[in-house]
VOMAR-406042 format. One record per residue (C-alpha): residue number from 0; residue in three letters; chain; x, y, z. Coordinates in steps of 0.5 Angstrom, whole numbers. Layout:
BEGIN
drenti NUM	seza ALA	torse A	c1 X	c2 Y	c3 Z
...
This chain:
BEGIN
drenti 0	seza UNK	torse A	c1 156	c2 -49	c3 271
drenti 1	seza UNK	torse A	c1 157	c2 -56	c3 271
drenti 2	seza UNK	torse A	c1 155	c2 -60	c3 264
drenti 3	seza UNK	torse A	c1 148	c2 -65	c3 264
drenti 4	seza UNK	torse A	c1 154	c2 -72	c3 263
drenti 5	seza UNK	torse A	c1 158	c2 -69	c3 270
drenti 6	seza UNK	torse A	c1 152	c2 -68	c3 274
drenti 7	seza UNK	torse A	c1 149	c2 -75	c3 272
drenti 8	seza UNK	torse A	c1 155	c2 -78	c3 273
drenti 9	seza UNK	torse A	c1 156	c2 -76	c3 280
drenti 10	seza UNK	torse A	c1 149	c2 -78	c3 282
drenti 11	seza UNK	torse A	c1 148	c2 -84	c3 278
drenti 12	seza UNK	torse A	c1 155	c2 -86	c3 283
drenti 13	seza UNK	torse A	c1 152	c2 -82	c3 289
drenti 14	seza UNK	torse A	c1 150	c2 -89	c3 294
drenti 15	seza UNK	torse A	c1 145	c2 -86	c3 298
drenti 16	seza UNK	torse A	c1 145	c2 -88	c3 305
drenti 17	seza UNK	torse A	c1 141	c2 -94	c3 307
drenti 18	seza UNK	torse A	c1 136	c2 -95	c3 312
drenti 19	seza UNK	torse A	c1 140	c2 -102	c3 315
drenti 20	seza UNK	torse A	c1 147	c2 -103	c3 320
drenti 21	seza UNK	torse A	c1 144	c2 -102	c3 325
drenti 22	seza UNK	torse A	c1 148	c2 -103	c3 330
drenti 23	seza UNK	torse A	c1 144	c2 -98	c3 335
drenti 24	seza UNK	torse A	c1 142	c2 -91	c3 334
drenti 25	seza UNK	torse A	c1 146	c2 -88	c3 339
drenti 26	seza UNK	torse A	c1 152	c2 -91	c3 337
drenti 27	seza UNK	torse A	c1 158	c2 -86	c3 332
drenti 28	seza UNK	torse A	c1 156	c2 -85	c3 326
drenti 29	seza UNK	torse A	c1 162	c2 -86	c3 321
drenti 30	seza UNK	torse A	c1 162	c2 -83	c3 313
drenti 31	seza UNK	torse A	c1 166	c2 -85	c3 308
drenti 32	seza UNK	torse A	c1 166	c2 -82	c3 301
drenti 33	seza UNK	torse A	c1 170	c2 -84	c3 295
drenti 34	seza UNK	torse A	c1 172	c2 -79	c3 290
drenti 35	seza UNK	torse A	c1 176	c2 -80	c3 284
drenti 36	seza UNK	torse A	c1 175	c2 -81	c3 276
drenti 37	seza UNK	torse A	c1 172	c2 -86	c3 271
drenti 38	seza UNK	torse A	c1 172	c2 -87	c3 264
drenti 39	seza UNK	torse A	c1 166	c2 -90	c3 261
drenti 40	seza UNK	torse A	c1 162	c2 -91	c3 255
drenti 41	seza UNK	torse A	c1 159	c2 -84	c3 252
drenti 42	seza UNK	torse A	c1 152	c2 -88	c3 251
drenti 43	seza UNK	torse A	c1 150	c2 -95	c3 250
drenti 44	seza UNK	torse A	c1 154	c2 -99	c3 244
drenti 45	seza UNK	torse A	c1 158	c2 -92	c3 244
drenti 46	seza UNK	torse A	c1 166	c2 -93	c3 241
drenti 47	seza UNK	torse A	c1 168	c2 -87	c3 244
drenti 48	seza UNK	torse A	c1 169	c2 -86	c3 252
drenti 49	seza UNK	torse A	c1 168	c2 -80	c3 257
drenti 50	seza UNK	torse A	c1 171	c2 -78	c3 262
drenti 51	seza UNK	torse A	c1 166	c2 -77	c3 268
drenti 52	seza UNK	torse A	c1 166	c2 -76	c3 276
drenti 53	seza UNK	torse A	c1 166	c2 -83	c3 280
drenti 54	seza UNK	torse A	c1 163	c2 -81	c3 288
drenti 55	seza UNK	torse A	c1 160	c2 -86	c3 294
drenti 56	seza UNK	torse A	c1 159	c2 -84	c3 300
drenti 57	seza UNK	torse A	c1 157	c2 -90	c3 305
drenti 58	seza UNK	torse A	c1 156	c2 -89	c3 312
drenti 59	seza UNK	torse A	c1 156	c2 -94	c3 318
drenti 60	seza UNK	torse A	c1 154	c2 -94	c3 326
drenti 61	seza UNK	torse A	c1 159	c2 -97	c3 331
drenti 62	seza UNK	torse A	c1 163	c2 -102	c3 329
drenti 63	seza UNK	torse A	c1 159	c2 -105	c3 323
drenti 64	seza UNK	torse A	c1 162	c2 -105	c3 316
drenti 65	seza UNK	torse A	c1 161	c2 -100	c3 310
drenti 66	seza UNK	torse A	c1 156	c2 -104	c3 306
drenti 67	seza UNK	torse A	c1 159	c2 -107	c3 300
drenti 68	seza UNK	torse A	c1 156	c2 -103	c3 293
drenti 69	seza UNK	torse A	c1 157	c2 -105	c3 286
drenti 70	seza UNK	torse A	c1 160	c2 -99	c3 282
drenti 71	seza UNK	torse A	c1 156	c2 -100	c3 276
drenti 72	seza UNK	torse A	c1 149	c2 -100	c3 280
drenti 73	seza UNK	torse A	c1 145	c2 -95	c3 280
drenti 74	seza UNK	torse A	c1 143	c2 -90	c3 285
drenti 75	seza UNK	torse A	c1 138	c2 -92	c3 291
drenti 76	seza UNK	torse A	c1 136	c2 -93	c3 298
drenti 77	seza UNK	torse A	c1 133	c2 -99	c3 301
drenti 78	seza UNK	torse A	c1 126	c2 -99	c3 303
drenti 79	seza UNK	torse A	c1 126	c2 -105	c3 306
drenti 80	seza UNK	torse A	c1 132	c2 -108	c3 308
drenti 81	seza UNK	torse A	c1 131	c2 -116	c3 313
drenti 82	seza UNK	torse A	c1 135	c2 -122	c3 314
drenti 83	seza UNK	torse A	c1 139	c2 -122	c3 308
drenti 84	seza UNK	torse A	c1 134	c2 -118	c3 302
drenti 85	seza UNK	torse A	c1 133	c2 -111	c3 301
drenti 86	seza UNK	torse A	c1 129	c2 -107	c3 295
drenti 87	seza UNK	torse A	c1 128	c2 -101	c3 294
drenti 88	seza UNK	torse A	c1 128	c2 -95	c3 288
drenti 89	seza UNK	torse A	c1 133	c2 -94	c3 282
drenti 90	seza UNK	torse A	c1 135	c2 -88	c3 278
drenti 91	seza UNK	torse A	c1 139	c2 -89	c3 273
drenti 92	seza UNK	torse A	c1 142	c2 -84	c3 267
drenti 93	seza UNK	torse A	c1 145	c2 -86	c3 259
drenti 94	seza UNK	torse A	c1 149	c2 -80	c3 256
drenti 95	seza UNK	torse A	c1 146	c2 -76	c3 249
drenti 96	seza UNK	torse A	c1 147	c2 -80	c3 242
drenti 97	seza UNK	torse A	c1 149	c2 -74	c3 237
drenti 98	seza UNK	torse A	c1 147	c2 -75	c3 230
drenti 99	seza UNK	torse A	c1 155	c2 -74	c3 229
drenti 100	seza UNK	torse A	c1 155	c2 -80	c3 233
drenti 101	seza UNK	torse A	c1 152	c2 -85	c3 228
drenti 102	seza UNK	torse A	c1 152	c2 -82	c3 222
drenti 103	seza UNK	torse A	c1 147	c2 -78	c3 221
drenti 104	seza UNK	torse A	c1 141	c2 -83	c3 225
drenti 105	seza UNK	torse A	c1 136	c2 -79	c3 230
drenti 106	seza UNK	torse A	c1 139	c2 -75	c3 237
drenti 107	seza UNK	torse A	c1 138	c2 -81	c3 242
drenti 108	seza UNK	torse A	c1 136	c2 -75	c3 248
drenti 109	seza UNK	torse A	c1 140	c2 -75	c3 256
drenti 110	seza UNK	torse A	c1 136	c2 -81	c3 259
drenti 111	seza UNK	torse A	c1 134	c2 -80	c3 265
drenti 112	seza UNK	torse A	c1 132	c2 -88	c3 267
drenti 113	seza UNK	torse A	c1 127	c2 -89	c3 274
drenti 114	seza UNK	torse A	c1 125	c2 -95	c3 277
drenti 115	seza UNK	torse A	c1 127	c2 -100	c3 283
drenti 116	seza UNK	torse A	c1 131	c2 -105	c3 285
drenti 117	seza UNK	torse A	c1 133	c2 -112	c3 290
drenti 118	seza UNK	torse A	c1 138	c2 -116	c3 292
drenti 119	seza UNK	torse A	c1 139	c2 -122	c3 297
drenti 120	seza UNK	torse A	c1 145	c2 -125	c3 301
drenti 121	seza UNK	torse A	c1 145	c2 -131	c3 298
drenti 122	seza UNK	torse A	c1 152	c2 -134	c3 302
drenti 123	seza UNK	torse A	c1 155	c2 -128	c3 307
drenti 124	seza UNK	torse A	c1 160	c2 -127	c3 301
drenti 125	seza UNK	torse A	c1 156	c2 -127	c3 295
drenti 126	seza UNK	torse A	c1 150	c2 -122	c3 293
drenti 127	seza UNK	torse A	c1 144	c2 -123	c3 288
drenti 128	seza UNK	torse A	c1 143	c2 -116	c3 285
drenti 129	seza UNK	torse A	c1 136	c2 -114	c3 280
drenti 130	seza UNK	torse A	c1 134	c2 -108	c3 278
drenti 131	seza UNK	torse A	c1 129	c2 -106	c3 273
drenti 132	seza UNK	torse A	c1 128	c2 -99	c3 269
drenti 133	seza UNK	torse A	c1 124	c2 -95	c3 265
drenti 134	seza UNK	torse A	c1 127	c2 -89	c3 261
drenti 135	seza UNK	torse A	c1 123	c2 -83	c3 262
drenti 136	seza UNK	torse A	c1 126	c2 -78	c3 257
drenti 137	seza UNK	torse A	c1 131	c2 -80	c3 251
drenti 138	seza UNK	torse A	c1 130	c2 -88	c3 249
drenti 139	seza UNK	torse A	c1 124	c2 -88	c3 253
drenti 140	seza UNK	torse A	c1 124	c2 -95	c3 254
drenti 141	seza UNK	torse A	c1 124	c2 -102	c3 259
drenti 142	seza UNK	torse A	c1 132	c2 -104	c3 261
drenti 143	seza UNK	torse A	c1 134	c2 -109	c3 267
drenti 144	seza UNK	torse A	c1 140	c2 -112	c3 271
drenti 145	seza UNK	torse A	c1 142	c2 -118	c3 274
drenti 146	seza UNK	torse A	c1 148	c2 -120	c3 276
drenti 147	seza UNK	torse A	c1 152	c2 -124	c3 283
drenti 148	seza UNK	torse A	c1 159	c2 -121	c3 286
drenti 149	seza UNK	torse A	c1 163	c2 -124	c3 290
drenti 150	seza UNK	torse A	c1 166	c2 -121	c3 295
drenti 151	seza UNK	torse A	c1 171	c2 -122	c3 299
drenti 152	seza UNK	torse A	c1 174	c2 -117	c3 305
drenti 153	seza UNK	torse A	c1 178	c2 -116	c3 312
drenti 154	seza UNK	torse A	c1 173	c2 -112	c3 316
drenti 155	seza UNK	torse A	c1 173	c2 -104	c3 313
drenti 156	seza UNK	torse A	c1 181	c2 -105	c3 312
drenti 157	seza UNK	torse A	c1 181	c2 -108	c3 305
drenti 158	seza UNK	torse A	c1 175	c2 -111	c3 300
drenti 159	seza UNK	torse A	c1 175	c2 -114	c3 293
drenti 160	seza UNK	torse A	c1 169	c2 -116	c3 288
drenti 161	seza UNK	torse A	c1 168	c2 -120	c3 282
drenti 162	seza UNK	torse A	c1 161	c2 -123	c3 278
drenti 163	seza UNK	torse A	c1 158	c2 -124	c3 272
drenti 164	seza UNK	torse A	c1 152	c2 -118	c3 269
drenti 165	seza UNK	torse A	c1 147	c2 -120	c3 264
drenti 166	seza UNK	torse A	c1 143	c2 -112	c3 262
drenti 167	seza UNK	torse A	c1 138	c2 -113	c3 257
drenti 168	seza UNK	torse A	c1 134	c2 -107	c3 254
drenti 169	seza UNK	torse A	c1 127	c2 -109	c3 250
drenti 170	seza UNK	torse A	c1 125	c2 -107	c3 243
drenti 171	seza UNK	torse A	c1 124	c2 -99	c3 245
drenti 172	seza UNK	torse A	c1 131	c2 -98	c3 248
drenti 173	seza UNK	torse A	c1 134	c2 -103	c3 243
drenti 174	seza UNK	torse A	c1 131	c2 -98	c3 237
drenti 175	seza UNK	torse A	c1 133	c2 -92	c3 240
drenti 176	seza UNK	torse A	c1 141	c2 -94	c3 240
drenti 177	seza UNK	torse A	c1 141	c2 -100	c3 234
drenti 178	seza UNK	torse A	c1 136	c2 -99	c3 230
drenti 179	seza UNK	torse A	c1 134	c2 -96	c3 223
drenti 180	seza UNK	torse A	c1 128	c2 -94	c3 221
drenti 181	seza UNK	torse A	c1 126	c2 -93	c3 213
drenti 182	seza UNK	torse A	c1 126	c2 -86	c3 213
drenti 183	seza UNK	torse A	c1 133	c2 -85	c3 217
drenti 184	seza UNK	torse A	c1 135	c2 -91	c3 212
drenti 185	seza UNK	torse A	c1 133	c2 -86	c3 206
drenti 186	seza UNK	torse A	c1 137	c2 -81	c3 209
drenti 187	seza UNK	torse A	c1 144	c2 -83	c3 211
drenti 188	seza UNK	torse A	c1 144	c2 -89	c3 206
drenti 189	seza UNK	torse A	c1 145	c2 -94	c3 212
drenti 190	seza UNK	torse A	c1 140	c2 -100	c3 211
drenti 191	seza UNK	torse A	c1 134	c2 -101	c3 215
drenti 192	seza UNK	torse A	c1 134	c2 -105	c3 221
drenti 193	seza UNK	torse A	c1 130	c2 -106	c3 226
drenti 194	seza UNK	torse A	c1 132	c2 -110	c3 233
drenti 195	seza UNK	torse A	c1 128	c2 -113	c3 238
drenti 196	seza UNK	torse A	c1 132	c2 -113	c3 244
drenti 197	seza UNK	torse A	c1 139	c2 -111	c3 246
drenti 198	seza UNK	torse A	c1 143	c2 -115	c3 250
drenti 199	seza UNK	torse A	c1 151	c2 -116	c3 254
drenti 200	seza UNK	torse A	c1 154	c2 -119	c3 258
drenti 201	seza UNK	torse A	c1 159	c2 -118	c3 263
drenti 202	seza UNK	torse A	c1 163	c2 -118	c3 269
drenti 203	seza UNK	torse A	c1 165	c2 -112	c3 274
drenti 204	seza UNK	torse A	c1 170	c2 -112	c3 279
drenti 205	seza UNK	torse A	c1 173	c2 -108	c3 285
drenti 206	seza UNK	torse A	c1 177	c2 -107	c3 291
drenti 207	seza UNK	torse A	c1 179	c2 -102	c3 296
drenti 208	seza UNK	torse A	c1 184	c2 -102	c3 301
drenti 209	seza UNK	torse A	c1 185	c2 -97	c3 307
drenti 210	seza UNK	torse A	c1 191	c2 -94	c3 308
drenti 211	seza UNK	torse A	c1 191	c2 -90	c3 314
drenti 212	seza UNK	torse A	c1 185	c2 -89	c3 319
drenti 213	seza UNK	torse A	c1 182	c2 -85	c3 314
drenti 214	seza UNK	torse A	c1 185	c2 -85	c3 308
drenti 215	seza UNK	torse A	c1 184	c2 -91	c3 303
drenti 216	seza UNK	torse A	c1 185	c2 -93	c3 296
drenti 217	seza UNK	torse A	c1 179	c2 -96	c3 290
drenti 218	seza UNK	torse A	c1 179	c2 -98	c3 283
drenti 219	seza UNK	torse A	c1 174	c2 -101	c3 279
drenti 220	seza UNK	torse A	c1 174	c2 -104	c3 272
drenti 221	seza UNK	torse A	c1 168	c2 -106	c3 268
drenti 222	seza UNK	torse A	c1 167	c2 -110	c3 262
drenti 223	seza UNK	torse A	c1 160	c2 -112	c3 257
drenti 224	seza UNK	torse A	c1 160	c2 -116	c3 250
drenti 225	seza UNK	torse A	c1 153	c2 -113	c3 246
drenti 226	seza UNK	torse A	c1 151	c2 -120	c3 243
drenti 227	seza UNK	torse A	c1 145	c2 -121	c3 239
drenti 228	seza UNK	torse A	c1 140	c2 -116	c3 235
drenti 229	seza UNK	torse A	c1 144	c2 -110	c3 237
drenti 230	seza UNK	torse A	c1 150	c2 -114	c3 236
drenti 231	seza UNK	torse A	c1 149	c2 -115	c3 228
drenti 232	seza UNK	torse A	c1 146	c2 -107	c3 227
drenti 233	seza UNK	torse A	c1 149	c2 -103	c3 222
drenti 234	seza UNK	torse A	c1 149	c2 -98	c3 227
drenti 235	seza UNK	torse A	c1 154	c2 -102	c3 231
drenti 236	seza UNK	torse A	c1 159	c2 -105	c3 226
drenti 237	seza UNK	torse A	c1 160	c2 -98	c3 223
drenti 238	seza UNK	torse A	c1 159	c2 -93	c3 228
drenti 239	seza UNK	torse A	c1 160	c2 -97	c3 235
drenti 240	seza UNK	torse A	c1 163	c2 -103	c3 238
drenti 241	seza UNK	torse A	c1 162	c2 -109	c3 242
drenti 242	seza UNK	torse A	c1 166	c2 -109	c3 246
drenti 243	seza UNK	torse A	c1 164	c2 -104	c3 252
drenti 244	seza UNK	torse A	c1 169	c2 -101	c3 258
drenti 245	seza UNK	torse A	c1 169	c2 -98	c3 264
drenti 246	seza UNK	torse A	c1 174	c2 -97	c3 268
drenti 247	seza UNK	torse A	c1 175	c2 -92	c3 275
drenti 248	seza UNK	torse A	c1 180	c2 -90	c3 281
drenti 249	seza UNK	torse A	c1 179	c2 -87	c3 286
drenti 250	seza UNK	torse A	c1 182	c2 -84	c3 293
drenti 251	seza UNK	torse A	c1 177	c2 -86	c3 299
drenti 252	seza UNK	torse A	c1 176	c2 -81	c3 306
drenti 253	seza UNK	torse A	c1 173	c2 -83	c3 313
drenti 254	seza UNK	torse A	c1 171	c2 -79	c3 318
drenti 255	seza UNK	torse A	c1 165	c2 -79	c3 323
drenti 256	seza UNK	torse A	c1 164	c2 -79	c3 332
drenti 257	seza UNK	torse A	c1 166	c2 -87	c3 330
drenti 258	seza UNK	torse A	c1 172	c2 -87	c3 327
């Protein structure tokens, strides 16, 4: 049976196909699905890693290029896509938080994180990307992105990506993973505290490189800084870490009438 974090990661990785590149209906279609490792934090401010699947399928018609994705955006699909601008839902997973994690604090449950996203070519090289998300079970609160790539490429042979990323978190899903209540502080010994926002920022960066017609290689690797409220916690000086890594490789397989 696979475990609850391996089935989220796979789905939080999964791009759906978009209603866009439509280099005409009757045109071949051409898939390509990337599959491999990654290591990312077991939850927000977490110090510890968890090894997790990383899958992207894109597709294309004729000869248009693979849309180009982010690795840390969430999973989704365009409901409208035109001139550059496209928007569309967003669905996102946060790992568990034990209590042995933080010393004895609440259980931060799995969390499932609905809501949508939008993004803009603001140049044919650089995108503008914002989603907006609400925690429907565990933290249960609001969290958003924002972030701009770079992007580089030669066609489908290679690409390469590099931007900035600022997420922010209210006052809910900052108490979830950073907070102390009084009861809690009672308990554990650890001082109360009670932060009204989290937020990081960062940069991620990607490149993937065709080897053959239909083998290819993909790496990622991602950084965030936790600064703020949730930065001064107890939780984070003594259970957590500012520093938040992300890292994944991969192979990548094309087949498809259009290839």
């Amino acid at each position: 049976m696979v475990s609850k974090a391996v089935l989220a990661a796979a789905l939080t990785s999964v791009a759906l196909p978009a209603a866009a590149q439509e280099a005409g209906s009757d045109e071949p279609r051409t898939t390509r699905v990337i599959l491999g490792p990654q290591i990312v934090p077991r939850f927000p401010g977490s110090s510890g890693q968890a090894v997790r699947p990383y899958i992207d399928v894109s597709r294309a018609r004729g000869d248009a290029d693979f849309r180009f994705e982010a690795p840390d955006e969430s999973t989704g699909f365009s409901v409208y896509d035109r001139d550059g601008f496209a928007f569309g839902p967003a669905l996102n997973f946060e790992g568990k938080r034990r209590r042995r994690d933080a010393g004895g604090l609440d259980e931060v449950g799995f969390s499932v994180e609905l809501g949508a996203s939008a993004q803009l070519a603001l140049t044919p090289a650089i995108r503008a990307r914002v989603e907006a998300r609400k925690g429907v079970t565990g933290h249960k609160g609001f969290v958003g992105m924002a972030g701009l790539d770079y992007v580089a490429r030669d066609g489908n042979r290679w690409l390469w990506s590099i931007g900035p990323r600022v997420t922010l978190g209210d006052a809910k899903y900052a108490r979830a993973y950073f907070g102390v209540t009084p009861r809690e502080a009672l308990t554990t010994g650890i001082a109360s505290y009670r932060p009204e926002s989290m937020v990081m920022v960062g940069a991620t960066g990607s490149a993937i490189r065709q080897l053959t017609r239909r083998w290819g290689a993909f790496g990622y690797a991602k950084y965030d800084r936790i600064v703020g409220d949730a930065a001064d916690s107890p939780v984070t000086r003594l259970f957590g870490d500012r520093n938040q890594w992300s890292a994944g490789t991969g192979v990548s397989y094309t087949f498809g009438r259009g290839l």
